[in-house]
N, C-alpha and C positions, 0 to 999 in steps of 0.2 A: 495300196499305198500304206505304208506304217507310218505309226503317229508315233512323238515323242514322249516318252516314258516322261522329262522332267516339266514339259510347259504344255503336251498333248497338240504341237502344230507341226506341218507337214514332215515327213520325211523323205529324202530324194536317194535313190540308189548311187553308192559311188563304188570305186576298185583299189584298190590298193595293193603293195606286199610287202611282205615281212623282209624284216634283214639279210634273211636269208634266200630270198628273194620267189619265195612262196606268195602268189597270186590268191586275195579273197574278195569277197563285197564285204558290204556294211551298210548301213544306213546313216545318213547324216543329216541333222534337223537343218532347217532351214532360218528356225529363227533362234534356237539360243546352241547351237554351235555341237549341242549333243551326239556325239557316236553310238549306235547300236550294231551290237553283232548277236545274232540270234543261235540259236543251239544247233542248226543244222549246217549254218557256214562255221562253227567252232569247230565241229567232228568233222568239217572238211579239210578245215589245215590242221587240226590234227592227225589226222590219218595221213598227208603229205606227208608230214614232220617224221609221224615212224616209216614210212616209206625211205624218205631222204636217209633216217638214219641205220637202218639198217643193212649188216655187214654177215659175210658170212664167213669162216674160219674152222678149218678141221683142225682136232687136238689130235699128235703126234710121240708117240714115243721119244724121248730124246737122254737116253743112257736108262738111268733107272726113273727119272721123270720124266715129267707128260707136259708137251709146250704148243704154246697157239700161235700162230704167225698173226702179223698185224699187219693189217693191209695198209700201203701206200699213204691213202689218202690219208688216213686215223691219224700213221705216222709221221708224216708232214704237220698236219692239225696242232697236235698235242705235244710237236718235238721231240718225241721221241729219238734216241740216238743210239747208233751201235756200242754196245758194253756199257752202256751207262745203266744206272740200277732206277729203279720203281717201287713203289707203294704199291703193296697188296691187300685190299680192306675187303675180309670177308662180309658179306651181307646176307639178308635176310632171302632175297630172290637170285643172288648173283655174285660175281666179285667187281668192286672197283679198282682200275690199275691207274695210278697218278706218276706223272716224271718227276724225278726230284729234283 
């Protein structure tokens, strides 16, 4: 059983999930209302979270440039829309593409 990090009294196992409706535990005091989430349930809805958001996409020739298809989902997501333009923000790992 873990103890409370702010008053050191009991902790009881509870479940919860994220908005996006990723499933973890936590710990939750009993007497002053404290949540704990520990390092090993952290790296577990983390590793859900790049799971969920990972997408895959081949780059294609398209005239004398090179273009990625956007899947459905992303598409929907972000609103994306046919012929409508986007923000290209080159980054240090990657690019960012925003709707305008």
């Amino acid at each position: 059983m873990k103890s409370c990090t702010k008053c050191a009294s009991e902790c009881q196992e509870k479940e919860a999930k994220t908005p996006e409706g990723v499933a973890y535990t936590f710990y939750k005091c009993k007497a002053c209302g404290e949540g704990i989430v520990d390092m090993t349930q952290l790296h577990a809805v983390a590793e859900k979270y790049r799971e969920m958001k990972k997408y895959h996409a081949k780059v294609t020739k398209w005239g004398m440039s090179l273009g990625v298809r956007i899947p459905k989902e992303i598409a929907k997501r972000y609103k994306f829309r046919d012929n409508k333009e986007v923000t290209i923000i080159p980054e240090e790992k990657g690019i960012r593409i925003i709707p305008v």
